[in-house]
Phi, psi and omega in degrees: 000151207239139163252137176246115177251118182217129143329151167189204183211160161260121196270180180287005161271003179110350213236163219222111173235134179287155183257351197208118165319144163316166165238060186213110182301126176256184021268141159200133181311119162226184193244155208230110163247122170275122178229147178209172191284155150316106181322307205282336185294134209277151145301158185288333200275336178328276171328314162310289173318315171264359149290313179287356179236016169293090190287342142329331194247347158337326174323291185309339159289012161297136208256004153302350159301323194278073159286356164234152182246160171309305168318340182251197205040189198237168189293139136319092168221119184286144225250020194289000000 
């Protein structure tokens, strides 16, 4: 069985409109998990925001953290 992960929204009838065509030639029966948040539950961007105000992470504005450079290491390029 193949998985697929995608967005979409539920409108106020109840029905599930996708943000992206699928990529599976129909018609064919698939099976559906919906998940959505918890009213009580923090947004991503919340988490972000409260990682990024964190003072647990003050350290990184040190500037002896910045041990690396654009200069270093070598360009990547796959020989595929």
């Amino acid at each position: 069985m193949n998985a697929v992960e995608t967005t979409g929204v539920v409108d106020a009838q109840r029905q599930l409109h996708l943000d992206q065509p699928l990529p599976v030639a129909g018609p064919s029966r698939v099976r559906v998990i919906v998940l959505f948040p918890d009213s009580d539950e923090i947004s991503e961007s919340d988490w972000l925001k409260a990682a990024a105000t964190n003072p647990a992470f003050d350290f990184l504005k040190d500037s002896a953290e910045d041990i690396y450079s654009a200069a270093d290491g070598k360009e990547f390029r796959d020989q595929r």
